[in-house]
Structure formats: C-alpha cells, structure tokens
PyMOL CGO cylinders between C-alpha atoms (Angstrom):
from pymol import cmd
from pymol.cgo import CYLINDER

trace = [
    CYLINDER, 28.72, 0.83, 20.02, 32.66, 0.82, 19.66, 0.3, 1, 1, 1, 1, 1, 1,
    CYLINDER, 32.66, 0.82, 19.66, 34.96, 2.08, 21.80, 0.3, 1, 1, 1, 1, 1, 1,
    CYLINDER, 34.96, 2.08, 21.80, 36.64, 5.35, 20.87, 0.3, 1, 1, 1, 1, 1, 1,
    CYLINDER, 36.64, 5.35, 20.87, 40.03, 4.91, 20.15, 0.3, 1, 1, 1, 1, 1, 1,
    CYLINDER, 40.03, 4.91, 20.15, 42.68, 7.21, 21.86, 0.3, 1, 1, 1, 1, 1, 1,
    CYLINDER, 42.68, 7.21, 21.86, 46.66, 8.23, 20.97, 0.3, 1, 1, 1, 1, 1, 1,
    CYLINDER, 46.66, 8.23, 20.97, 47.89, 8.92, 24.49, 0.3, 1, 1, 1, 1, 1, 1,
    CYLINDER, 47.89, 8.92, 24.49, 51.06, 11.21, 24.29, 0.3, 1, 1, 1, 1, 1, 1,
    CYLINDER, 51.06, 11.21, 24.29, 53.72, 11.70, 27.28, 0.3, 1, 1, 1, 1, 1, 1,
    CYLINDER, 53.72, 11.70, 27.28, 56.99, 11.07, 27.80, 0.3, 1, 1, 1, 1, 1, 1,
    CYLINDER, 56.99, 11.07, 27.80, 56.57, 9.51, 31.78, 0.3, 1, 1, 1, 1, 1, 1,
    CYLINDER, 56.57, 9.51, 31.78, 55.75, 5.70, 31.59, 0.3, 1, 1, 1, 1, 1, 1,
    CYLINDER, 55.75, 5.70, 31.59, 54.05, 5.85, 35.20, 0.3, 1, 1, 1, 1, 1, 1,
    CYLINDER, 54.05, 5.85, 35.20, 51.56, 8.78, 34.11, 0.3, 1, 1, 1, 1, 1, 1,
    CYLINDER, 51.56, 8.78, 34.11, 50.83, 7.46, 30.74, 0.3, 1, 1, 1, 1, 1, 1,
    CYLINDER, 50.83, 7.46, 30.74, 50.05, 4.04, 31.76, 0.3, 1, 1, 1, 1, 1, 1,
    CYLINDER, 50.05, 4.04, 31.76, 47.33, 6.02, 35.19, 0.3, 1, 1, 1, 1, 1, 1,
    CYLINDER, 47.33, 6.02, 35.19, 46.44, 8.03, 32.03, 0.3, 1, 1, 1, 1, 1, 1,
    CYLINDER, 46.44, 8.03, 32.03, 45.81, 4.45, 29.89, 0.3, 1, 1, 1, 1, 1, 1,
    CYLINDER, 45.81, 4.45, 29.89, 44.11, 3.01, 33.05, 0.3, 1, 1, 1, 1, 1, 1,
    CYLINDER, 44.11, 3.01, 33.05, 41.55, 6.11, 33.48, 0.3, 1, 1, 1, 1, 1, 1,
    CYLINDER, 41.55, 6.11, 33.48, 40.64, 6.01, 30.20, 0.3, 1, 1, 1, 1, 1, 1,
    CYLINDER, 40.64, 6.01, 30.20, 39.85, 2.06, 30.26, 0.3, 1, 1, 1, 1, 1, 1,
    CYLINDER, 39.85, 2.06, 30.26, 37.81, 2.32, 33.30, 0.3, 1, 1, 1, 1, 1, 1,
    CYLINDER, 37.81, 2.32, 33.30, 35.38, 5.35, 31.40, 0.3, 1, 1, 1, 1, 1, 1,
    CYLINDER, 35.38, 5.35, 31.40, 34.72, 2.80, 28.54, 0.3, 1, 1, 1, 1, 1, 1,
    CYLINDER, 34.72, 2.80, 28.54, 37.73, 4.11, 26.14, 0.3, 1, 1, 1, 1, 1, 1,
    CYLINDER, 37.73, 4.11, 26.14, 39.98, 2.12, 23.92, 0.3, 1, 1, 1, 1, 1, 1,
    CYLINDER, 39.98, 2.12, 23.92, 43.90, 3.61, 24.39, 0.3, 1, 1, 1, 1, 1, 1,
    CYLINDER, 43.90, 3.61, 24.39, 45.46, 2.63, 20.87, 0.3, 1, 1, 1, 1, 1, 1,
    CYLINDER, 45.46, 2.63, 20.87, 48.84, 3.52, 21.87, 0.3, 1, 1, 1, 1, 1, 1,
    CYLINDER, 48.84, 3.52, 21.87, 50.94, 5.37, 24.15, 0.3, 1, 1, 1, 1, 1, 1,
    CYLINDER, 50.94, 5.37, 24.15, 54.06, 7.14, 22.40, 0.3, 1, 1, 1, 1, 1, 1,
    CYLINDER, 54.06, 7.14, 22.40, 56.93, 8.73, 24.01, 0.3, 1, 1, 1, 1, 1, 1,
    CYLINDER, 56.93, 8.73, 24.01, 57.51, 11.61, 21.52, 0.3, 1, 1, 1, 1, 1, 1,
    CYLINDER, 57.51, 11.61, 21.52, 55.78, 13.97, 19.29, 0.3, 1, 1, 1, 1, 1, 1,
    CYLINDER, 55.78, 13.97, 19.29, 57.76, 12.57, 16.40, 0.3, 1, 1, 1, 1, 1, 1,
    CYLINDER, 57.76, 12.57, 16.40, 56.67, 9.01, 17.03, 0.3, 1, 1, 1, 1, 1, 1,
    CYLINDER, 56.67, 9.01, 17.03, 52.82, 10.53, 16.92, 0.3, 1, 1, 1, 1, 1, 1,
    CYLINDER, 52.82, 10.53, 16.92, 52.57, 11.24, 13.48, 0.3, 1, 1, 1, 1, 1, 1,
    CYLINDER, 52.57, 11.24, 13.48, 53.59, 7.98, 12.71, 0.3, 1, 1, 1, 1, 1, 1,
    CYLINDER, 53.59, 7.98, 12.71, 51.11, 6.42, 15.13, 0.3, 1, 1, 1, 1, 1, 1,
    CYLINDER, 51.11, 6.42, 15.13, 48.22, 8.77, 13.76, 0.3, 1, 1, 1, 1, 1, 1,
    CYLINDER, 48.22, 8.77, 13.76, 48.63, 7.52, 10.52, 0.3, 1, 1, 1, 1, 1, 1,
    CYLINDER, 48.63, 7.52, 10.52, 48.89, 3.75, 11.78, 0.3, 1, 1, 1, 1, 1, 1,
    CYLINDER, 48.89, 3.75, 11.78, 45.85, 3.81, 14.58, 0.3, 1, 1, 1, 1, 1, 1,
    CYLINDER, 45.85, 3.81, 14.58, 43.48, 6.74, 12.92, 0.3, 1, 1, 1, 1, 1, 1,
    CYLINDER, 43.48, 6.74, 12.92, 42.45, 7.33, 16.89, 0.3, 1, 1, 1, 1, 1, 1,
    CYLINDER, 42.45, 7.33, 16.89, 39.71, 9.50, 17.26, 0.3, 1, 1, 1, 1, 1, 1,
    CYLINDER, 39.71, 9.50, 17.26, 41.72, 11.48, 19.66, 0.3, 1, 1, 1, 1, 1, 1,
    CYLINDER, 41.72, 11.48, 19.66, 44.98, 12.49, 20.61, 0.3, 1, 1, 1, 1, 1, 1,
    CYLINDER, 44.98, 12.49, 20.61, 46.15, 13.33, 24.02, 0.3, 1, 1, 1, 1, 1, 1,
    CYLINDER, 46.15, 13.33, 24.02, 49.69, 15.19, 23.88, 0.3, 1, 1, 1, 1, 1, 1,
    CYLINDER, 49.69, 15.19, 23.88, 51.76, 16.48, 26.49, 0.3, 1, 1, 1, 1, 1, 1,
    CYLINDER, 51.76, 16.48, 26.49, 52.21, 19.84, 26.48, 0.3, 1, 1, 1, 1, 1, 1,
    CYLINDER, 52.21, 19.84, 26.48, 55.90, 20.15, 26.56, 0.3, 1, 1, 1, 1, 1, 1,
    CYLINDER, 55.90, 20.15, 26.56, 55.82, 17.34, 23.79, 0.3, 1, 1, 1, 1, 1, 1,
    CYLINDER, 55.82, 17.34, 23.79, 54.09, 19.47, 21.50, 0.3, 1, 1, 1, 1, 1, 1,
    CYLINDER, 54.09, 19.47, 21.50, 56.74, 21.94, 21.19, 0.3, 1, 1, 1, 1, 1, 1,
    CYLINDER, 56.74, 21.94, 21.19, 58.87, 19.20, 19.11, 0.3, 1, 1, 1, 1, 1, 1,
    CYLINDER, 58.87, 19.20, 19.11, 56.23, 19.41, 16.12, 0.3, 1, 1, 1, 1, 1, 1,
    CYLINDER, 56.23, 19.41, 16.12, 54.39, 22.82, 15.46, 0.3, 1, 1, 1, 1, 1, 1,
    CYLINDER, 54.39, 22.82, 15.46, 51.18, 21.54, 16.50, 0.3, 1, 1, 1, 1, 1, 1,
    CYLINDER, 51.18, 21.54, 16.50, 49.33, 22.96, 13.25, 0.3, 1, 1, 1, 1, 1, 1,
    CYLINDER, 49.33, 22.96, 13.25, 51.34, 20.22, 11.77, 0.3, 1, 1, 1, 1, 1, 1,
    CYLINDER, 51.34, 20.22, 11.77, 49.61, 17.65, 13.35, 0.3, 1, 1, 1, 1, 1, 1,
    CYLINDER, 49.61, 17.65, 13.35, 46.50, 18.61, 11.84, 0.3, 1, 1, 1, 1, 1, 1,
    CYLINDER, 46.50, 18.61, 11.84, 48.09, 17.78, 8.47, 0.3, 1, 1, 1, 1, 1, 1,
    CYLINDER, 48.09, 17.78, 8.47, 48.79, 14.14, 9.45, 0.3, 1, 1, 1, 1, 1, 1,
    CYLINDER, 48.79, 14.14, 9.45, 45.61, 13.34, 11.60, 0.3, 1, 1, 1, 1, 1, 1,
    CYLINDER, 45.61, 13.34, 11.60, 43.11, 12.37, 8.82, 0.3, 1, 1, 1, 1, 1, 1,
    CYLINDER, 43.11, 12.37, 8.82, 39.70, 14.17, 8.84, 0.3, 1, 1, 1, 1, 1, 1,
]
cmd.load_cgo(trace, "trace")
C-alpha cells in the first residue's frame, strides 16, 4: 500500500512543518507545503495529492469552489 499524498496549506513555516511532521509519523506522504492559496492550484495540478489541507484564512484568496475546478477528480 502507498502512502497518501497530502498538499499542506499555511502561511506559518513553524506550524506547517509540526503539521508535515504529524502527518509523517501517521504513515502519510506530505507532497508539498505552499504558502498561499494561489501557489495551490499550481501545486494541485503538479502533485495530484489526494488531499489538501488549507488554512482557513488562506482560503479566502481563491473562492474555494474554485479549487474544486483545479483538483482533478
């Protein structure tokens, strides 16, 4: 079995790397960390993760129905 591939999403490089970390320790592979909602959509389309952990406050940059349109089904 592969490791599930995550997009992890926040701004603060001391969180997102904990965040990272966690995620590591349960068994999950953290594709990227990006610092703005912007940079996501690019990411999604590079990494296809199979899930996508956003900030909340990032979200607000990109209508987050939008990012349905980029992450590919």
């Amino acid at each position: 079995m592969f490791a599930q591939r995550i997009l992890v999403i926040e701004d603060e490089r001391i969180l997102a790397s904990n965040i990272k970390k966690n995620l590591q320790k349960l068994g999950y592979s953290v594709s990227e960390i990006t610092k703005s909602g912007k940079e996501a959509i690019t990411k999604i389309a590079e990494t296809h993760p199979h899930l996508v952990l956003i900030y909340i406050s990032l979200a607000r940059e990109i209508d987050s129905g939008r990012y349905s349109t980029y992450y590919p089904k």
